[in-house]
C-alpha positions in Angstrom: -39.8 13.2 4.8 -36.1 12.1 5.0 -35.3 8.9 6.1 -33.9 8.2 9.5 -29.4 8.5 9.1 -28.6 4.9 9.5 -25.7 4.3 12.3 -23.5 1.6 12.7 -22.3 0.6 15.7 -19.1 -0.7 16.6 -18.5 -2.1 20.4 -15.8 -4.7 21.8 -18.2 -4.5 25.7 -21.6 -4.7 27.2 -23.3 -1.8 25.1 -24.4 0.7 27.6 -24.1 3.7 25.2 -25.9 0.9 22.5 -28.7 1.1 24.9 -28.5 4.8 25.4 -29.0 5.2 21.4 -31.7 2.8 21.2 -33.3 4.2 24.2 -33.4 7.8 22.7 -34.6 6.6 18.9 -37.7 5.2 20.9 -38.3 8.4 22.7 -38.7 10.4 19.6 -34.9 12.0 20.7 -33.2 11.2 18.3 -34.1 10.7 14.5 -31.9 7.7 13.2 -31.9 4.0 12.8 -29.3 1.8 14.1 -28.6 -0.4 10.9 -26.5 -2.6 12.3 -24.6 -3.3 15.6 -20.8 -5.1 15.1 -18.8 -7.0 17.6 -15.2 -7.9 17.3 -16.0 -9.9 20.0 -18.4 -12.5 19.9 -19.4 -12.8 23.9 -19.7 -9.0 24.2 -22.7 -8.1 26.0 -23.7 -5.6 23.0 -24.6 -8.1 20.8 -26.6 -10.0 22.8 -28.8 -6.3 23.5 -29.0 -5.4 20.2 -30.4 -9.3 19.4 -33.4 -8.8 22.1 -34.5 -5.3 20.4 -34.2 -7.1 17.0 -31.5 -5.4 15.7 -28.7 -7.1 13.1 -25.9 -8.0 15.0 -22.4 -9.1 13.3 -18.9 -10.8 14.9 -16.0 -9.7 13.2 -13.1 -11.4 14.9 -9.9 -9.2 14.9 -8.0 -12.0 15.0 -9.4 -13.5 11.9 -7.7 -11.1 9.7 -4.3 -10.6 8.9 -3.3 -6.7 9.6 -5.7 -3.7 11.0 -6.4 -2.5 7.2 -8.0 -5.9 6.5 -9.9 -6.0 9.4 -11.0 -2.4 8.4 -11.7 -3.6 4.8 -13.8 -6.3 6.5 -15.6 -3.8 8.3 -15.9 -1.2 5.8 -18.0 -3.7 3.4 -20.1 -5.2 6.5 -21.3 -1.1 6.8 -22.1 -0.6 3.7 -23.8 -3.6 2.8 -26.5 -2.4 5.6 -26.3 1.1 4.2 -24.6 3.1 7.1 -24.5 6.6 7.4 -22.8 7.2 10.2 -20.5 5.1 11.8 -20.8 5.2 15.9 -17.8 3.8 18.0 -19.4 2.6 21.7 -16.6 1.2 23.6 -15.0 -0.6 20.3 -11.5 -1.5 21.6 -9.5 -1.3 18.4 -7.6 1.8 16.8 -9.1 2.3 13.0 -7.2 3.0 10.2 -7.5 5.1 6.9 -9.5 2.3 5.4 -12.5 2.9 7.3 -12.0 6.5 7.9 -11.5 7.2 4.2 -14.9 4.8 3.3 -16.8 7.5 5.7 -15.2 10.5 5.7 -15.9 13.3 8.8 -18.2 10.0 9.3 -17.3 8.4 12.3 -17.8 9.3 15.6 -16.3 8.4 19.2 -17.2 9.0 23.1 -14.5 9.5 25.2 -14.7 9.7 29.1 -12.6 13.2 29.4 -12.3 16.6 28.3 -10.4 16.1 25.0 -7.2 17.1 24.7 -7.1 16.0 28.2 -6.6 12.2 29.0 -6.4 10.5 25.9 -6.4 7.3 25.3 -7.4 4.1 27.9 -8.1 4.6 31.7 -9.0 8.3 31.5 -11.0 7.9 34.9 -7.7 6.5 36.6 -5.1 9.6 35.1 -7.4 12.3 36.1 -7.6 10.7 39.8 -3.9 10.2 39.9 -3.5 13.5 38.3 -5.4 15.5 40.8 -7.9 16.9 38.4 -10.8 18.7 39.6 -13.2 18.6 36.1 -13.3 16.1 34.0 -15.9 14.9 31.7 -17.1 13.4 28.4 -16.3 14.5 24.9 -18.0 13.1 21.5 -15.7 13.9 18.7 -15.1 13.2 15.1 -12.2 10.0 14.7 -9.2 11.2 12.7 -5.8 8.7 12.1 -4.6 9.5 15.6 -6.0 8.3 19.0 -8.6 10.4 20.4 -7.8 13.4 18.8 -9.9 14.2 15.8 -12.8 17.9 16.0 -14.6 17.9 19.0 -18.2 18.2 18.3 -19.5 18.2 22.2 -18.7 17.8 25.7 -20.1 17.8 29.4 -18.2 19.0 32.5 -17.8 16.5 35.2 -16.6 17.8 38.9 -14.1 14.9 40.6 -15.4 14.3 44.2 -13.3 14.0 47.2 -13.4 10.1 48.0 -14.1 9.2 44.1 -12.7 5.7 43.1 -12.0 5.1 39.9 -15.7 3.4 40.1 -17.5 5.9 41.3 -16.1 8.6 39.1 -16.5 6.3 35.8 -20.2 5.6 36.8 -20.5 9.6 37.5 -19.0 9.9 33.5 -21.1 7.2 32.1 -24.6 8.4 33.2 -23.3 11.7 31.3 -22.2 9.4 28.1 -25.4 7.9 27.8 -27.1 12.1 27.7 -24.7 13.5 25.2 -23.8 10.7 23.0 -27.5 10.7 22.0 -27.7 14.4 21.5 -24.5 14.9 19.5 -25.7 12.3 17.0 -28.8 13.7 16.9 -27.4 17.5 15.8 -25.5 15.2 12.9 -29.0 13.8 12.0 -30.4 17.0 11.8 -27.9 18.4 9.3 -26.8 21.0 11.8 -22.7 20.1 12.2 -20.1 21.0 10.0 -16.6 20.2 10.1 -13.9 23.5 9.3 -10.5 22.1 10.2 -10.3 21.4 13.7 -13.5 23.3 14.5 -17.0 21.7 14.2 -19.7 24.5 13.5 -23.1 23.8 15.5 -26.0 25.7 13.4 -28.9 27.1 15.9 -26.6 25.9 18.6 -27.5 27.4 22.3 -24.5 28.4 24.5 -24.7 30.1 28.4 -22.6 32.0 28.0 -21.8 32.9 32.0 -22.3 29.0 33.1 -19.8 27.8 35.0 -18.8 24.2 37.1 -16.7 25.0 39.6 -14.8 22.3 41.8 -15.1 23.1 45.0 -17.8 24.7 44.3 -17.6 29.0 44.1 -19.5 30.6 47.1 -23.0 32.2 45.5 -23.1 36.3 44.9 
């Protein structure tokens, strides 16, 4: 039997997609092992979760290195000295470079709290208010050189309700995170993705074809 894919984690907050991944390994959801959980900030909240489930948990201070690539150098040997597979980004508040991206190729992974291309980058929630959106969402996607742009391997539709906040809405995304962050990892465990260009190929993947989320809401025929 094939061992569990080893992931590291990477967060800068409080670890609520952490959770979600170590929630769905002990439900038999998702076939991997988190290897190691790494901080570069030493009072985030993730580290101090990933210490009550027994998990190794490591500070890298950003500010302890001299330039992005030697943080990322730092990083890079940290992940494989606990054999890492797959490297998972939850809420890790730093922009990689090619160091770590070319030490795991098509191997690191990202959540993002809109429908890619749409609202890039931080406060996602807050543009698609301002902007008027109707949908929004979450998107898990490969990580590439540029900010939140690399193959999109899944996303979920989120309707914008009249009277959201930008609280309301983000809690709305984040229950949705914490479904399909699991689930996306989960197809990469399973040997079922493959990356062709900008495309990611699902094998055995199930689409509806006619679903639809419609905001307001279409009248039923």
């Amino acid at each position: 039997m094939p061992e569990p894919l080893a992931l590291g984690v990477l967060l800068s907050g409080s670890g609520t997609n952490l959770q979600a991944l170590i929630d769905a390994i002990g439900a038999g959801a998702l076939d991997a092992r988190i290897a190691v959980v790494v901080s570069n900030v030493a009072e985030a909240g993730g580290l101090e979760r990933a210490r009550r489930c027994g998990l190794p948990a490591v500070v890298l201070r950003h500010g302890d290195a001299p330039s992005r690539e030697a943080y990322d150098a730092r990083l890079v040997e940290t992940l494989h000295a606990h054999g890492v597979g797959l490297v998972v980004l939850a809420g890790f508040m730093r922009l990689v470079t090619t160091v770590l991206l070319e030490a795991f190729p098509t191997r690191v992974v990202n959540v993002h709290p809109a429908l890619l291309p749409a609202f890039p980058g931080l406060h996602a929630e807050r543009r698609a208010l301002a902007h008027g959106a109707r949908i929004t969402g979450v998107t898990v996607h490969f990580v590439d050189e540029k900010t939140d742009h690399g193959p999109i391997l899944a996303q979920v539709a989120v309707p914008i309700l009249p009277g959201d906040t930008e609280e309301t809405l983000h809690a709305r995304i984040q229950r949705q995170e914490h479904r399909l962050y699991p689930f996306a990892i989960q197809l990469i465990a399973a040997g079922r993705v493959r990356v062709d260009g900008r495309r990611v190929i699902v094998r055995n993947a199930t689409f509806a074809a006619d679903a639809a989320l419609a905001s307001p809401a279409l009248p039923i025929t």
